[in-house]
C-alpha positions in Angstrom: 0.0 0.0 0.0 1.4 3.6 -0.9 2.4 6.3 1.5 -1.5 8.3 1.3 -1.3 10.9 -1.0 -1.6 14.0 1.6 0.9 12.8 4.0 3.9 14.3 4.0 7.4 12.3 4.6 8.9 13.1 8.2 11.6 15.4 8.5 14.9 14.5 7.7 14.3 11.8 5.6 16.4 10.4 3.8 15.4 10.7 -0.3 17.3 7.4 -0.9 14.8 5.7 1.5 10.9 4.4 0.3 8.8 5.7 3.7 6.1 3.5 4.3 3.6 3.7 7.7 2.6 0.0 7.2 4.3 -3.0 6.3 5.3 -4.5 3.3 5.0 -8.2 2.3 7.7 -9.8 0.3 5.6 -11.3 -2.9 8.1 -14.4 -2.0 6.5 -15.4 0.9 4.8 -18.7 1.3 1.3 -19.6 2.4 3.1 -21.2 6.1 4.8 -18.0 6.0 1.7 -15.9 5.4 -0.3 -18.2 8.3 2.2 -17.2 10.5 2.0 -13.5 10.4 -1.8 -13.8 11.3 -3.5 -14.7 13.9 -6.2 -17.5 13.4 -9.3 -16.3 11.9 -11.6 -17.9 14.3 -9.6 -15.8 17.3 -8.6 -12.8 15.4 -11.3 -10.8 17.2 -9.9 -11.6 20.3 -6.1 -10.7 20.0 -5.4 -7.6 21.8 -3.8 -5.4 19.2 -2.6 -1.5 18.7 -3.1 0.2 15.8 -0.8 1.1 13.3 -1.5 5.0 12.3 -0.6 6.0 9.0 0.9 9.2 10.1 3.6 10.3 11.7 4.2 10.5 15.0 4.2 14.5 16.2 5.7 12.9 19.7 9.2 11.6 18.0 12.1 12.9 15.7 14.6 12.4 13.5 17.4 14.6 14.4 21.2 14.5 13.6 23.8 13.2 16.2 26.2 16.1 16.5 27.3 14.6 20.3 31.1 14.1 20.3 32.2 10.1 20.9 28.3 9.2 19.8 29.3 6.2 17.9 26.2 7.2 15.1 28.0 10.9 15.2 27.5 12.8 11.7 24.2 10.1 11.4 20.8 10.4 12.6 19.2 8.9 15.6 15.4 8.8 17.0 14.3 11.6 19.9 11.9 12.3 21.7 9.4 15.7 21.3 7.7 15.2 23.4 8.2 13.5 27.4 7.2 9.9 26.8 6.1 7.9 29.7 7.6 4.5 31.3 5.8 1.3 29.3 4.7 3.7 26.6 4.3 2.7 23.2 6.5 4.5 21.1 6.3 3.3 17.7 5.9 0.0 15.5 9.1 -1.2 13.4 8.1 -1.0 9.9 9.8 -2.1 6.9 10.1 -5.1 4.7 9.0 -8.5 5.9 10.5 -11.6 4.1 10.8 -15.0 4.9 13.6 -18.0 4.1 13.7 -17.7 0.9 15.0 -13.8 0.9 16.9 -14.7 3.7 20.5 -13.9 1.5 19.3 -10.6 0.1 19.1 -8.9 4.0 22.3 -11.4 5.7 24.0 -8.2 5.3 21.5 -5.2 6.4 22.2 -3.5 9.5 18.4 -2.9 9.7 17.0 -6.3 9.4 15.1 -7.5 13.0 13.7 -11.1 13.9 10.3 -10.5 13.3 9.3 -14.2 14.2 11.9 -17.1 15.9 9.9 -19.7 15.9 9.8 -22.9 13.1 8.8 -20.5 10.8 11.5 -17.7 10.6 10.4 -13.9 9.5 12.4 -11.0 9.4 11.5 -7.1 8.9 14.2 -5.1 7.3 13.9 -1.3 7.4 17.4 -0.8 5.2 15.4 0.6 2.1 11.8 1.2 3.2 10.5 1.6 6.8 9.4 4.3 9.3 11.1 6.5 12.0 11.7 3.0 13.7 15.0 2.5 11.5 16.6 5.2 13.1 16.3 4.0 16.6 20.2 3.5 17.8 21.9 1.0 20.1 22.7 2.3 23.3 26.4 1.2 23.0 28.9 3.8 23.0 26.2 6.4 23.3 27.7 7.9 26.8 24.7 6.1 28.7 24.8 3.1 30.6 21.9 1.2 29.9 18.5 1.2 27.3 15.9 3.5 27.4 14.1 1.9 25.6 12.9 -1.6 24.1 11.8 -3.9 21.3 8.7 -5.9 21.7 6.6 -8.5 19.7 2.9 -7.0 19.5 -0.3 -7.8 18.1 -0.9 -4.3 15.2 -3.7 -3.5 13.3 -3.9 -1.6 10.4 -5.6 -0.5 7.5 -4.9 -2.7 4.0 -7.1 -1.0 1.6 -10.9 -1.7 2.2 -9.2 -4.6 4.4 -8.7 -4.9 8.0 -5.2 -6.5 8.7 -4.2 -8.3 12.1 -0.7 -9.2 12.3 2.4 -9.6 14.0 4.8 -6.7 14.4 8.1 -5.5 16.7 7.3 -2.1 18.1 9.3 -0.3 20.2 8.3 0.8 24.3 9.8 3.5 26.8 11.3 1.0 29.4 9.1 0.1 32.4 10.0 2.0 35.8 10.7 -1.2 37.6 10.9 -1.7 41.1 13.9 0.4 41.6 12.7 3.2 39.8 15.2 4.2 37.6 13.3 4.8 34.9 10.6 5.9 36.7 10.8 9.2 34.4 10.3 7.6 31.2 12.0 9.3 28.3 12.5 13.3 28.6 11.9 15.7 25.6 15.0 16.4 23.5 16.5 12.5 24.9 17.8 10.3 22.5 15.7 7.0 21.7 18.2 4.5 22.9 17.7 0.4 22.6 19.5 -2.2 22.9 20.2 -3.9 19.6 21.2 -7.1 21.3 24.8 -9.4 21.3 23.9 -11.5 18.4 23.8 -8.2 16.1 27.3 -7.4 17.4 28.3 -10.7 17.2 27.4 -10.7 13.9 29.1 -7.9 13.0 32.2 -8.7 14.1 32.0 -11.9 12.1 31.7 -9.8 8.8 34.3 -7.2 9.9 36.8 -10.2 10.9 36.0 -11.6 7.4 
């Protein structure tokens, strides 16, 4: 489905990159694949699920990292506009969702998430089409000690045309307060989104750079 006509693309986008609110299916994916994604008709009215809105976000931005040592310095990153509560929803991951058989063509894509880890293996890559999402940072290296944030598998809804689309998604949270309270003040406006992108990704990474 195409960005809607009147919407306009968030600031600082890139020109390189397709911006698309919702997410987009590889045509390669099979019907198992496809199942998977879905919740089963018989229970779909039961799923708890947030909607996906197909504009964006007035409580986030895309800003430039100017902050000396930032590992993403001369890049972009993901802020907050606005003060975002602890638990809050931030914002869904969007981008491309493939299964096995596109598994080569994203190996290498810094932007590519585990979208499902079960028997049936999905990924969503946000390397050259996504949301704000693909901006979102690893707190590594970025002068803080810990996340401030978190990815989560959810439940989204969202508009497909005249169709009503239930399906799995990675969306991003403030961190919970927890019993110690540390993050009991969520995410303050003009902070850097922060998550944590997790040791396989590094791991990973230094595989490719060692090789």
């Amino acid at each position: 489905m195409p960005l809607p006509a009147k919407q306009t693309l968030p600031r600082n986008w890139p020109s390189s990159i397709t911006y698309t609110p919702i997410p987009v299916h590889s045509p390669n994916l099979s019907s198992t694949e496809l199942r998977t994604l879905h919740p089963p008709r018989s229970t779909s009215s039961l799923v708890p699920a947030l909607k996906i809105p197909l504009h964006s976000p007035s409580y986030i931005s895309i800003l430039p990292i100017t902050t000396p040592g930032h590992p993403a310095r001369g890049q972009h990153g993901l802020f907050a506009a606005e003060d975002l509560r602890p638990g809050s929803h931030i914002i869904f991951y969007i981008g491309f969702v493939h299964g096995n058989s596109d598994k080569e063509n994203h190996s290498t894509s810094d932007y590519d998430l585990s979208l499902v880890r079960e028997a049936v293996k999905l990924g969503v890559d946000g390397e050259q089409m996504g949301n704000e999402a693909r901006f979102v940072n690893d707190y590594r290296g970025a002068l803080v000690q810990a996340p401030n944030a978190e990815f989560r598998d959810v439940w989204a809804e969202y508009a497909h045309g005249k169709e009503t689309r239930i399906e799995r998604c990675i969306a991003i949270f403030v961190r919970e307060a927890g019993k110690s309270g540390k993050w009991k003040n969520g995410i303050r406006r003009g902070e850097e989104i922060l998550v944590s992108y997790g040791k396989g990704f590094w791991g990973a990474r230094k595989e490719m750079d060692e090789a």
